[in-house]
PyMOL CGO cylinders between C-alpha atoms (Angstrom):
from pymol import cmd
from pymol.cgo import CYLINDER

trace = [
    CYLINDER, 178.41, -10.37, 46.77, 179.58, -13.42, 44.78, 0.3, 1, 1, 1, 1, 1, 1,
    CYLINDER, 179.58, -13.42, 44.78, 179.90, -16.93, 44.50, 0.3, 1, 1, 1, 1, 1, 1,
    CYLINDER, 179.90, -16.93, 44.50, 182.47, -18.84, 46.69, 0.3, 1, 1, 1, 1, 1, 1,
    CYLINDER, 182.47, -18.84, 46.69, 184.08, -21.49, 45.18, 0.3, 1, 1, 1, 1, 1, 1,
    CYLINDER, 184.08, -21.49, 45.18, 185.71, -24.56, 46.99, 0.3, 1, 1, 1, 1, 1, 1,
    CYLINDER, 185.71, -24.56, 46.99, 187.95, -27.38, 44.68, 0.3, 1, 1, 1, 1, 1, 1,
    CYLINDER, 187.95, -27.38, 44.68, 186.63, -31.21, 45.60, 0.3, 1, 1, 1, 1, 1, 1,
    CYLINDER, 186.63, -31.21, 45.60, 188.04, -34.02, 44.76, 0.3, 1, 1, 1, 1, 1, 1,
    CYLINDER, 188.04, -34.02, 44.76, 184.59, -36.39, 44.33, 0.3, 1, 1, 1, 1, 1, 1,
    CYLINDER, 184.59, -36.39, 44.33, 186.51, -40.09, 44.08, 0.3, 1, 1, 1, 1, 1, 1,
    CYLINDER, 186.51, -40.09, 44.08, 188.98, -39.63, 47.05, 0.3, 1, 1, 1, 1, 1, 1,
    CYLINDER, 188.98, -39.63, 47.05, 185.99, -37.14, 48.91, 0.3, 1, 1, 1, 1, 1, 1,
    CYLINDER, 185.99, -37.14, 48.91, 188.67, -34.60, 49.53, 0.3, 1, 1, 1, 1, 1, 1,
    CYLINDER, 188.67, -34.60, 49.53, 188.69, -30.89, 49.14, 0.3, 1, 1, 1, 1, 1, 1,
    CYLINDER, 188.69, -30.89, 49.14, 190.67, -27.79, 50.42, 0.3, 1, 1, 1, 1, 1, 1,
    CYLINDER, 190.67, -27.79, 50.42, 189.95, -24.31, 51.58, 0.3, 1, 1, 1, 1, 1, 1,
    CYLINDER, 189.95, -24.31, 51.58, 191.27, -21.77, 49.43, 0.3, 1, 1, 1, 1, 1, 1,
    CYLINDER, 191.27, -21.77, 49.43, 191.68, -19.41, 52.04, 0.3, 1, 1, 1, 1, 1, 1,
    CYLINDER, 191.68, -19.41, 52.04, 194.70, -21.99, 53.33, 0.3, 1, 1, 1, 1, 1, 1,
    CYLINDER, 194.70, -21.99, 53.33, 196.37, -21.45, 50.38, 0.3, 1, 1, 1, 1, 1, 1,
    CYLINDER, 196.37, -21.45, 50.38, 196.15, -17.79, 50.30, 0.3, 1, 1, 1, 1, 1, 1,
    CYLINDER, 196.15, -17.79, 50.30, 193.19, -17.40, 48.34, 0.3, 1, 1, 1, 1, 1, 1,
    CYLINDER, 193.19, -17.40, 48.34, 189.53, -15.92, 48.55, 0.3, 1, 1, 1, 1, 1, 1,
    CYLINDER, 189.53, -15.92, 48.55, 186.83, -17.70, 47.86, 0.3, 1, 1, 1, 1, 1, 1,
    CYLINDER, 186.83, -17.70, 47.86, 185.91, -15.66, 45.03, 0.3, 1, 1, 1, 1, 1, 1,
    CYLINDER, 185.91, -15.66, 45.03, 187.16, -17.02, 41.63, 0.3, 1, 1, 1, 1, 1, 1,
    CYLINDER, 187.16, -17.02, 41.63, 188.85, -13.45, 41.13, 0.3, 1, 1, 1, 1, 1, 1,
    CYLINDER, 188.85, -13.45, 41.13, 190.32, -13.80, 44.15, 0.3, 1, 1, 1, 1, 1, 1,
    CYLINDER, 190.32, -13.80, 44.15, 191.72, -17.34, 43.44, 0.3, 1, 1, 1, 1, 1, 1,
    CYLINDER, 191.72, -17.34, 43.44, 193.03, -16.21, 39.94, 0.3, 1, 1, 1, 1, 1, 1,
    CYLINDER, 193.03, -16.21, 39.94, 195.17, -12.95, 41.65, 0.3, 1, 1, 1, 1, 1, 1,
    CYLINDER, 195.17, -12.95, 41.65, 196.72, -14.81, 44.04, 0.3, 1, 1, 1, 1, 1, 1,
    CYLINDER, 196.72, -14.81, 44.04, 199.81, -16.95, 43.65, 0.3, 1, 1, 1, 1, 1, 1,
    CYLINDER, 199.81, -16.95, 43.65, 200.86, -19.19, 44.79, 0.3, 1, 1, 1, 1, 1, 1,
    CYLINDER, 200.86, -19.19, 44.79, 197.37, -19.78, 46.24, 0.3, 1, 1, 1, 1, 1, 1,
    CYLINDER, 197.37, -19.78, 46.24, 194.27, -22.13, 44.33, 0.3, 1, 1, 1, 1, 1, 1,
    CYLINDER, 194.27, -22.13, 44.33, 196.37, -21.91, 40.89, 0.3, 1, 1, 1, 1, 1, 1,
    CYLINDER, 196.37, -21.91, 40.89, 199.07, -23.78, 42.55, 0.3, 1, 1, 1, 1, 1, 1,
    CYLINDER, 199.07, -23.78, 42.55, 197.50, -25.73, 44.89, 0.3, 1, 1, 1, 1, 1, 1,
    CYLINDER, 197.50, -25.73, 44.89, 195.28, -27.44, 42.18, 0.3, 1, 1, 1, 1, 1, 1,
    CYLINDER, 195.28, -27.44, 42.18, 198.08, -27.55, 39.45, 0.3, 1, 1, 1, 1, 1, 1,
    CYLINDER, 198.08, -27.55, 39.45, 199.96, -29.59, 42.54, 0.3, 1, 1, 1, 1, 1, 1,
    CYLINDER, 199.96, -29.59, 42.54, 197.08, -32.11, 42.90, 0.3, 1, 1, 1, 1, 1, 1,
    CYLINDER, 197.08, -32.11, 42.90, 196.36, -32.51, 39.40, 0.3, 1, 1, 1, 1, 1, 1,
    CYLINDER, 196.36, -32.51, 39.40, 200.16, -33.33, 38.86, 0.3, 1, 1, 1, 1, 1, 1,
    CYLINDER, 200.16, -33.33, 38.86, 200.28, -36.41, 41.58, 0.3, 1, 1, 1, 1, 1, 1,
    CYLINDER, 200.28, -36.41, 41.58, 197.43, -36.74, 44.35, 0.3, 1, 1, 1, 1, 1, 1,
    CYLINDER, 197.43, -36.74, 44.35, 194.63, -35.96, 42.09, 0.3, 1, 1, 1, 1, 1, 1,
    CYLINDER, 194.63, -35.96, 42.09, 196.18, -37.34, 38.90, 0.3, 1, 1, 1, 1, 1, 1,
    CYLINDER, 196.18, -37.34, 38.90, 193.49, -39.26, 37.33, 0.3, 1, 1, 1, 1, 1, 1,
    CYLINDER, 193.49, -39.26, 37.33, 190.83, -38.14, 39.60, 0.3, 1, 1, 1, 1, 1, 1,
    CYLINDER, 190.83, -38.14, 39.60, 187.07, -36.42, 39.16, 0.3, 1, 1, 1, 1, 1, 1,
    CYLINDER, 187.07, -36.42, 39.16, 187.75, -32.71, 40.44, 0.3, 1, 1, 1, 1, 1, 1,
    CYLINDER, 187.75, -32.71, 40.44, 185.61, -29.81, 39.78, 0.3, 1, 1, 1, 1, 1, 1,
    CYLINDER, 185.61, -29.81, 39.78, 185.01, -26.72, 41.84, 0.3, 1, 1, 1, 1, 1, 1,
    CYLINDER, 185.01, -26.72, 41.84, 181.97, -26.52, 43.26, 0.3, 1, 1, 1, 1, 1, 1,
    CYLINDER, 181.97, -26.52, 43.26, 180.30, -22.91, 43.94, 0.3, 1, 1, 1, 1, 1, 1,
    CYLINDER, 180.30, -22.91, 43.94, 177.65, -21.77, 46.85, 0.3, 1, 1, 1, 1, 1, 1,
    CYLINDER, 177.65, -21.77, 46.85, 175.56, -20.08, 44.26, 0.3, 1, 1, 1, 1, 1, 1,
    CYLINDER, 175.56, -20.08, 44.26, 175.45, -17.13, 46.07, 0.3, 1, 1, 1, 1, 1, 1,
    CYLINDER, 175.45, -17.13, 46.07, 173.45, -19.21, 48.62, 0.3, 1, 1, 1, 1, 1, 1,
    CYLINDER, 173.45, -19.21, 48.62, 175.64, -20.39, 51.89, 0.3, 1, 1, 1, 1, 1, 1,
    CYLINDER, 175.64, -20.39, 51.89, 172.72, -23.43, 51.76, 0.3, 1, 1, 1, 1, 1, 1,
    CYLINDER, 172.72, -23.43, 51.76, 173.79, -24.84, 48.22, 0.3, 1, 1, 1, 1, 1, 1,
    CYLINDER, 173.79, -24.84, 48.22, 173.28, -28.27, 47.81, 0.3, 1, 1, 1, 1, 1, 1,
    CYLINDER, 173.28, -28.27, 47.81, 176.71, -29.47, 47.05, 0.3, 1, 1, 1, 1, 1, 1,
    CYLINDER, 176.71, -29.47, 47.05, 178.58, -27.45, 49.40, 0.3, 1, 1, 1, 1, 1, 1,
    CYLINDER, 178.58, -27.45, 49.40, 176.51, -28.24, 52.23, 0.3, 1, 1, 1, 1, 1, 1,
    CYLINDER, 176.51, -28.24, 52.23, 176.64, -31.66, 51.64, 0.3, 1, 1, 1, 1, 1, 1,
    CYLINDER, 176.64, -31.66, 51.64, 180.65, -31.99, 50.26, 0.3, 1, 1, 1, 1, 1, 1,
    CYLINDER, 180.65, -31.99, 50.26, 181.88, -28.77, 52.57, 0.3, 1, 1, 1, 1, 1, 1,
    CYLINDER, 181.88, -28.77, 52.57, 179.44, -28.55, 55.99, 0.3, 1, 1, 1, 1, 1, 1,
    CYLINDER, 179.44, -28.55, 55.99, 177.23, -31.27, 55.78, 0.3, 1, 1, 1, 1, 1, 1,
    CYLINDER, 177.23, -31.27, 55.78, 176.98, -34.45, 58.39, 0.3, 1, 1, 1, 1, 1, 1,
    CYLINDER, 176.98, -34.45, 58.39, 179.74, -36.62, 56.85, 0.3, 1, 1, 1, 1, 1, 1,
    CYLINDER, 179.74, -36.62, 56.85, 181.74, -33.85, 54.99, 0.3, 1, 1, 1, 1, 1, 1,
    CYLINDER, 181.74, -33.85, 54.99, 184.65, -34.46, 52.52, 0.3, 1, 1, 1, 1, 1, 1,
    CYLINDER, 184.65, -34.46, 52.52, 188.09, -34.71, 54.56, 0.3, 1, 1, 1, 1, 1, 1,
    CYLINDER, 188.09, -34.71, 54.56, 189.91, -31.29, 54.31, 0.3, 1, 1, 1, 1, 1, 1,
    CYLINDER, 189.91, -31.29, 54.31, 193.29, -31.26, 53.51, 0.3, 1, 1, 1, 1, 1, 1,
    CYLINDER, 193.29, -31.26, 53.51, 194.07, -27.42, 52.95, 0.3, 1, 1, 1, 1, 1, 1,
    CYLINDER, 194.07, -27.42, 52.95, 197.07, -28.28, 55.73, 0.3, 1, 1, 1, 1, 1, 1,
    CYLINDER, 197.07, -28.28, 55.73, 198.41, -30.88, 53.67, 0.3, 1, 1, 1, 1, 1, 1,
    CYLINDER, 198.41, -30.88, 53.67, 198.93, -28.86, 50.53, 0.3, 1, 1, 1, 1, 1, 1,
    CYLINDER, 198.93, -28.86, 50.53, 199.54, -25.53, 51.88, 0.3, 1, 1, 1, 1, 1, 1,
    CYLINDER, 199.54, -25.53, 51.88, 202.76, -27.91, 53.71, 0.3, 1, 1, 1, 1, 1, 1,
    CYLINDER, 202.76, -27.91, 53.71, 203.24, -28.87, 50.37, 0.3, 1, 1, 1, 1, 1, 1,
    CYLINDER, 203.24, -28.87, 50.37, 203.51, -26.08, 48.36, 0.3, 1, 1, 1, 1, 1, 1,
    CYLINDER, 203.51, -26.08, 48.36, 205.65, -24.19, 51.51, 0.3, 1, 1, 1, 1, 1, 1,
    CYLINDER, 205.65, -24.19, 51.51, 208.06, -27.19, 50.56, 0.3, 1, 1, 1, 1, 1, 1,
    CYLINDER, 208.06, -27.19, 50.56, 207.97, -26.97, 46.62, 0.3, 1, 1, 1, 1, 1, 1,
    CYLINDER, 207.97, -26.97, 46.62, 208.69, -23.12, 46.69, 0.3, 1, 1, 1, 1, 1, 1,
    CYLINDER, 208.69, -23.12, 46.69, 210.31, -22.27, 49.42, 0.3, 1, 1, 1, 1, 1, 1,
    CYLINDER, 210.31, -22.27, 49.42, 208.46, -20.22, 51.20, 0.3, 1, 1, 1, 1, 1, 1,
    CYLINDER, 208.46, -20.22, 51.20, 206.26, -20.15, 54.29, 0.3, 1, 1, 1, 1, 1, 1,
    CYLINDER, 206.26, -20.15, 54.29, 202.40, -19.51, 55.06, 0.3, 1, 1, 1, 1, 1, 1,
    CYLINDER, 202.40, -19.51, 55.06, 201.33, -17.31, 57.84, 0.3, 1, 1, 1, 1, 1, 1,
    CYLINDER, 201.33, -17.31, 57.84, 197.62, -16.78, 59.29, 0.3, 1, 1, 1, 1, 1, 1,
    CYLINDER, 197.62, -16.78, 59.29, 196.34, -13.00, 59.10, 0.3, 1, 1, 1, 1, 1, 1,
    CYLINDER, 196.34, -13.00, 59.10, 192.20, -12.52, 60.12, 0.3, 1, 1, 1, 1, 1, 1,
    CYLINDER, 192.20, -12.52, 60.12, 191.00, -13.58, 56.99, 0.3, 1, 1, 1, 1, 1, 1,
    CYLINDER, 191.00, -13.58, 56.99, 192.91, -15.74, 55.18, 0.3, 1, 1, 1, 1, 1, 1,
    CYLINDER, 192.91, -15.74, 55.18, 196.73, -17.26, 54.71, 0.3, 1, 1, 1, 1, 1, 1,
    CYLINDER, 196.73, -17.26, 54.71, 199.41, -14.84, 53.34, 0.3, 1, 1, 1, 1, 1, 1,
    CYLINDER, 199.41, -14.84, 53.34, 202.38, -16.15, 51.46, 0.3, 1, 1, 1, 1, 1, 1,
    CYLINDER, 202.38, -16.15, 51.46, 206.01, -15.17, 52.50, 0.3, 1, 1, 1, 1, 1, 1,
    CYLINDER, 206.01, -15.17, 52.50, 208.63, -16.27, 50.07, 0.3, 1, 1, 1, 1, 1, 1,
    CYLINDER, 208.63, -16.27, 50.07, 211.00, -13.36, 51.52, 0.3, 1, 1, 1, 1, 1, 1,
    CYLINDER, 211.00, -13.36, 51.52, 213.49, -14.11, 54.15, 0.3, 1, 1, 1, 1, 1, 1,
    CYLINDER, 213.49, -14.11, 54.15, 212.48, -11.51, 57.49, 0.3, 1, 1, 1, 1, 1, 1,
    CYLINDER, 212.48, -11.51, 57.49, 209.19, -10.24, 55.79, 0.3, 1, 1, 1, 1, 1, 1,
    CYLINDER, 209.19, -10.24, 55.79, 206.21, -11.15, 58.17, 0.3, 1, 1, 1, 1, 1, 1,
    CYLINDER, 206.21, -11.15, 58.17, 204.04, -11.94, 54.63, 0.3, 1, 1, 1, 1, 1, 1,
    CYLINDER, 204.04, -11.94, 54.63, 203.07, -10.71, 51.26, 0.3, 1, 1, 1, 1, 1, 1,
    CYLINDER, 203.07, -10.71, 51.26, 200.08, -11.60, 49.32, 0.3, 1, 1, 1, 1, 1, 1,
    CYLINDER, 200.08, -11.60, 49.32, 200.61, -11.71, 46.11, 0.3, 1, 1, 1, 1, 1, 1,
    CYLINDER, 200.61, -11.71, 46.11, 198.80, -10.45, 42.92, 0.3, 1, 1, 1, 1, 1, 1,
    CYLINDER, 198.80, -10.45, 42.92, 197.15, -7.63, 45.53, 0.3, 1, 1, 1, 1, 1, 1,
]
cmd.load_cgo(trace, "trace")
């Protein structure tokens, strides 16, 4: 099945759901997407997360892994902000996120209801 992979920021307890940005969870699927986890985390790491202790932390094919049930779904989990960037990079590049059943699709294209790129 594979691993899922979520990026956390561990000194400002923040992460974000890489199906926001257009992305699986899958690294693959974070790698063939754009602008999706790429961008989102080359965003962070230029300005928000500058500085900061980031890694990506994986469910190890386990939904119960330590670290994402404690940073991800545990009692006091890290704050979320997938909104925030996804806003962010729609800003930045001109373009516009829309929801589809699994996960955000990127629309850079005037009139075109979404695209996912690197499909």
């Amino acid at each position: 099945m594979g691993q899922y992979w979520f990026p956390v920021n561990f000194d400002k307890k923040e992460y974000f759901d890489p199906h926001e940005v257009g992305s699986g969870l899958k690294i693959r699927e974070q790698m063939m997407t754009a602008p999706g986890s790429g961008a989102a985390l080359l965003w962070l790491l230029s300005d928000r997360w500058q500085g900061d202790r980031v890694a990506l932390i994986g469910d190890d094919n386990d939904k119960d892994s330590p670290l994402v049930e404690k940073h991800i779904h545990g009692e006091n989990p890290f704050t979320d902000i997938s909104a925030v960037i996804a806003r962010e990079i729609e800003e930045v590049l001109g373009g516009k996120y829309t929801q589809s059943d699994s996960w955000a699709i990127w629309n850079d294209e005037p009139g075109n209801p979404g695209t996912r790129k690197g499909k």
